[in-house]
N, C-alpha and C positions, 0 to 999 in steps of 0.2 A: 265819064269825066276824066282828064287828065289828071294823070299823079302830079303831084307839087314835089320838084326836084332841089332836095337838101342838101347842101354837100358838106362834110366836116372835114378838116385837117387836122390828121393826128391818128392813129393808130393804136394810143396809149389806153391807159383803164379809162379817163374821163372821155376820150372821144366815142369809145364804145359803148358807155354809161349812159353818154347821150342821146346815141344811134337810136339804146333800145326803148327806151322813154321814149322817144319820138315814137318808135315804131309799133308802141306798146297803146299809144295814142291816138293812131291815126293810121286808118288801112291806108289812105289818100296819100301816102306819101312814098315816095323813092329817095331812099336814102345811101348816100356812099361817102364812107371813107379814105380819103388821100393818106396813104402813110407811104413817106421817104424811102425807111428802110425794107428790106425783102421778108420781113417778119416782124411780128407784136413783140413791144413790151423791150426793144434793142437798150433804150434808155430808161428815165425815171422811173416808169413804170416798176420795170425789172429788174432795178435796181438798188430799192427800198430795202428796206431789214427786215420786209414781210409781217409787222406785227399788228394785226388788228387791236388799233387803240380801242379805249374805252371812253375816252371824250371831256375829259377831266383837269385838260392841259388849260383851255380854252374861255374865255369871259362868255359867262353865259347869252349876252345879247347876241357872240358872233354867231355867223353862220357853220363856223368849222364847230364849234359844240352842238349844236343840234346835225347836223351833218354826220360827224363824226359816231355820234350814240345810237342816230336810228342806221348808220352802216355800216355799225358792228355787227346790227341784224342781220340785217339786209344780203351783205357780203355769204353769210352764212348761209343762206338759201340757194346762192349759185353754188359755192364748195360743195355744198350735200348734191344737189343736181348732179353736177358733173364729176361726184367722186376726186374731189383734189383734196387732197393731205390734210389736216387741222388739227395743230395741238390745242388742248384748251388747259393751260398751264398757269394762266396769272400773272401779275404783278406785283413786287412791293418797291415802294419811293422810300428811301432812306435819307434820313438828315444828319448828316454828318459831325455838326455842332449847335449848339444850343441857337444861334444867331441863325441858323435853317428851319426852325420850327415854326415861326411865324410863317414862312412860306409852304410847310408841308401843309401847317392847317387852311391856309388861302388855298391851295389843290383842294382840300376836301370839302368847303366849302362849294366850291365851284363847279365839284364834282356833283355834291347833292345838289346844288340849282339847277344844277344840268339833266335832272333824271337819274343819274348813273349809279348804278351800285357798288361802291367806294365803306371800306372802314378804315378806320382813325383806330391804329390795335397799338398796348403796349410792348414793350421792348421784348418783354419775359414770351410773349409769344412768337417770337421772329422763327424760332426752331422749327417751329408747325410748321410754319410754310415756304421756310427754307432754311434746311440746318446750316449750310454752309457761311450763307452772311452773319455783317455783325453790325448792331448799331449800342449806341449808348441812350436812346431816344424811342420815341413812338416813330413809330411808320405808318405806313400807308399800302393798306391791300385792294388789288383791284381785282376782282373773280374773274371780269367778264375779256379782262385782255388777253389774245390768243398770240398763236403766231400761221401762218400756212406761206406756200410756197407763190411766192407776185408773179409770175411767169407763168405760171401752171394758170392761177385766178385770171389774169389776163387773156390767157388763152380760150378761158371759157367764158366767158363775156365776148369775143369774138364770135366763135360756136353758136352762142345764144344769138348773136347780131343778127348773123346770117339767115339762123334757123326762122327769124321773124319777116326776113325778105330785105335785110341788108345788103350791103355791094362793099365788095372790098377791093382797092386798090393800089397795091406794090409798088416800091420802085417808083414813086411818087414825086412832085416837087412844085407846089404849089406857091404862088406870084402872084403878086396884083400889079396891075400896071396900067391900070382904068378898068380892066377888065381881067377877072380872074382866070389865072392861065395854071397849068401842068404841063410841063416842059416846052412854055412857049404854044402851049393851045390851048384855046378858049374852052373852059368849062360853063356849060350852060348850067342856070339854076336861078330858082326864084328865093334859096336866103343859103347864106353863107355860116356857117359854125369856127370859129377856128380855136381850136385845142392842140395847137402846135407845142405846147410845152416852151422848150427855151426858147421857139423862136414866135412865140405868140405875139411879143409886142413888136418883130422887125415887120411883122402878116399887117398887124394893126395900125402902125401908122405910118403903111403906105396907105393905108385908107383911110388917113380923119384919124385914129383914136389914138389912145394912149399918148396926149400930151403928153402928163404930169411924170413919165413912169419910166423906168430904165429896167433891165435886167441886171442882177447881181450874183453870178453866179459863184457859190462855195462847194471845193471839193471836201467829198467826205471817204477818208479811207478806215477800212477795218482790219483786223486782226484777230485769226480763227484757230482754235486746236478743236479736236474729238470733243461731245463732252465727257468718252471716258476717262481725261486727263483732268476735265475741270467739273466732276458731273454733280452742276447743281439742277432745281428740279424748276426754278420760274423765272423770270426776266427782273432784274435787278437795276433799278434807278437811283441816281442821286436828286437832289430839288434841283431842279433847274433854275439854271440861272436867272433875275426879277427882269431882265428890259430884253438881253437881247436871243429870238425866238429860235434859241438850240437845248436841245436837252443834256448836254454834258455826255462824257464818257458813259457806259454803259454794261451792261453785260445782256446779251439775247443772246436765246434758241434758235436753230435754225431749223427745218423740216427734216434737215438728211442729217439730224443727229452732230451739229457741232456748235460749238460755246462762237459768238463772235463777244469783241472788244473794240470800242469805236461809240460814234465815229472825230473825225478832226471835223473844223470849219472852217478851211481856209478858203479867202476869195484867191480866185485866178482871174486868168483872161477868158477864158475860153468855154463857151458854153456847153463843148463835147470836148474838156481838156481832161480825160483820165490822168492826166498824170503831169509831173513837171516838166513836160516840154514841150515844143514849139507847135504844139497841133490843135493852133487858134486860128480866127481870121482876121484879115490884114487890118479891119477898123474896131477889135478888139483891147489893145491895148488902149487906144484913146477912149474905149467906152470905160474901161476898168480905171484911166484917169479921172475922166470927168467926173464918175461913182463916188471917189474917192474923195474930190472937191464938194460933189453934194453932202456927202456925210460929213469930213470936218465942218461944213457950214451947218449943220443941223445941232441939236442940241441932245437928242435923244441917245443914238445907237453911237458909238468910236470904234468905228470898225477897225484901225488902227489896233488899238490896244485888244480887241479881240483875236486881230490876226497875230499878237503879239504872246498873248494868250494860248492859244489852239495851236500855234508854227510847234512848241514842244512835244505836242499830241501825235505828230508826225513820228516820234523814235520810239520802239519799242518800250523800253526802259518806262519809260516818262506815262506812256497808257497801264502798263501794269502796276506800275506801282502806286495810279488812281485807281486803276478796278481793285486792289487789295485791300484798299480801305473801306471797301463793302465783301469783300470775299478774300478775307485775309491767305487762303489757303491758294490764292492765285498768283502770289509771289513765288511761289515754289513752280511755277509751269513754264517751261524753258520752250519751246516747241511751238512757238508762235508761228501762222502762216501767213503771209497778204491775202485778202478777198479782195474781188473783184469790186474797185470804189462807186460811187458816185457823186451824181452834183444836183445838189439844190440849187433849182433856177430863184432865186428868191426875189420878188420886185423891190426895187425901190420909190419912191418917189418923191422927187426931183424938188421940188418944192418945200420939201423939209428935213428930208436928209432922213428921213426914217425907213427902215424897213418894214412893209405892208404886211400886217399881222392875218388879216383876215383875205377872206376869197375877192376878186374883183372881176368883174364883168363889164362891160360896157357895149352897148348897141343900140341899133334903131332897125326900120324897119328890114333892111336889106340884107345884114350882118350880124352876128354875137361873135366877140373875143372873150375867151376865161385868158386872162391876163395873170394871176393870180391864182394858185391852186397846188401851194407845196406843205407838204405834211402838217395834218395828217390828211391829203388829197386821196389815197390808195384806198384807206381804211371810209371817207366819204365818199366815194365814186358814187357809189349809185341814188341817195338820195341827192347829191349835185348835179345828177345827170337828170333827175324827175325837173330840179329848179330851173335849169338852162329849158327842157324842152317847153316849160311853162312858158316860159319867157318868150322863147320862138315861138309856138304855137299862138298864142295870145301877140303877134303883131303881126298876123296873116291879115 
């Protein structure tokens, strides 16, 4: 019997999440990945903060909390596999004033709906688990949050792809144009995956989907010293903010040993726009128009005032002197360095000006787009990668 020819677009942790689920699925299958760039993980992927959530962020009916909790597991099993790096360090959420406690306890709620092993500790214990910070309030400890290296993880989920009889393919550039093309040739197959990251929805509605849906993409920059300048021992959060789905200023561990700080959330133009300048394309700016006209028409998010918000997040000055008010001894550290940023491709849709909290899919027989699939995406890979090949497999 002939193999039934898959083809996915994307390179990232979810496109390889899926590979392996399909492949983990079905000997009957040949499966290959289109990736653009000459190596795994160039963008999103590899560009995260590396922290394996513990799932606690997220309403428990979404998909990103169950997602996110069974692939803290999950994730764990390829790191031990393939020997890649893992701090298993922790978390605590910090509320900053009394008008934050109502929202740390909705975390911890949400946390126990969710399965997650989350406590609700008083103030007098903050020392235990991190002398460094400081709060006037209960917090919030999360045991099961880690941190390991996205590039490394990435690269082993490729390993494993392979290892099952995957196909991988460089230097890529995949097109629909009636007919699915890589660089102007016909790619044969009987169902299409696309996990193109930011450019999943230009993939999708050349074919039919993603009416309702825009990409919005925010750049996030950070700022890094040793932690022997800053050495505290766990990943330090503020409550995040109630509507719009960023978690504030921060402080995280990295694998090779240093404190980052971060990140901003400013919208740009450009969905590969590392930085302020002109390295968008030409129908860019009128997408970041039109974006900008759905959200004031919407009632929900004012990106506006967020971008108004976050633009001071940008100067040194302005992030330390919010990380200090959980690590007061972070005001004294001069030696701040740029890390290397990124962008949340985050969707919008169109139709009401909000931005799309949970994962989105959309397909039928021929095709699947993950349209939708920004943090905590890295930390759910693999059980969204079981979901997607259900999906696929289940419309053969």
């Amino acid at each position: 019997m002939a193999s039934e020819k898959i083809v996915i677009a994307g390179g990232g942790i979810l496109g390889f999440a899926i590979g392996i689920a399909l492949l983990q699925r079905s000997k009957n299958l040949s499966v290959t990945i289109f990736e653009k760039e000459s190596h795994v993980a160039e963008h999103a992927s590899g560009r995260n903060s590396g922290v394996l959530h513990a799932g606690f962020y997220y309403s428990p009916e979404s998909l990103k909390a169950k997602f996110c909790r069974d692939g803290n597991a999950q994730l764990r099993t390829i790191i031990s596999k393939y020997n890649v790096p893992l701090k298993e360090i922790g978390k605590v959420v910090i509320a900053q004033s009394a008008a934050e406690l109502a929202g740390l306890e909705k975390l911890y709620n949400r946390g126990i709906a969710n399965g997650v092993r989350l406590e609700m500790t008083p103030k007098k214990d903050l020392s235990k688990y991190e002398p460094l910070a400081h709060t006037d309030f209960d917090f919030l400890w999360s045991p099961t949050t880690a941190v390991s290296d996205p590039i490394a993880v990435t690269e082993a989920l490729a390993k494993e792809f392979v290892a099952l009889g995957g196909n991988i393919q460089f230097n890529s550039e995949i097109t629909f144009d009636g007919i699915l093309l890589n660089h102007g040739v016909e790619v044969p197959h009987d169902h299409f995956i696309n996990s193109a990251g930011a450019y999943a929805t230009n993939i999708a509605q050349a074919m039919g989907f993603a009416k309702d849906f825009r990409v919005m993409p925010f750049l996030g920059t950070y700022r890094q010293v040793p932690q022997a300048r800053l050495p505290i021992s766990t990943l330090i959060y503020p409550v995040p903010h109630p509507v719009n789905p960023f978690l504030g200023v921060h402080l995280t561990l990295t694998i090779d040993g240093m404190v980052k700080v971060g990140p901003t959330a400013i919208p740009i133009f450009g969905r590969e726009q590392y930085g302020f300048n002109l390295d968008f394309g030409a129908s860019d700016p009128l997408n970041f128009l039109r974006n900008g006209i759905s959200v004031a028409l919407g009632k929900k998010h004012k990106i506006g005032s967020v971008a108004l918000s976050e633009f001071p997040n940008l100067f040194e000055k302005t992030v330390v002197k919010k990380v200090a008010k959980l690590v007061p001894s972070a005001a004294g550290v001069k030696d701040w360095k740029k890390k290397r940023p990124g962008i949340r491709s985050q969707l919008l849709d169109i139709t009401n000006g909000e931005l799309v909290q949970d994962f989105v899919i959309e397909s039928d027989s021929k095709s699947t787009h993950v349209l939708n699939a920004v943090s905590p995406g890295w930390t759910a890979a693999l059980p969204f990668g079981d979901y997607v090949a259900e999906k696929v497999l289940g419309k053969r």
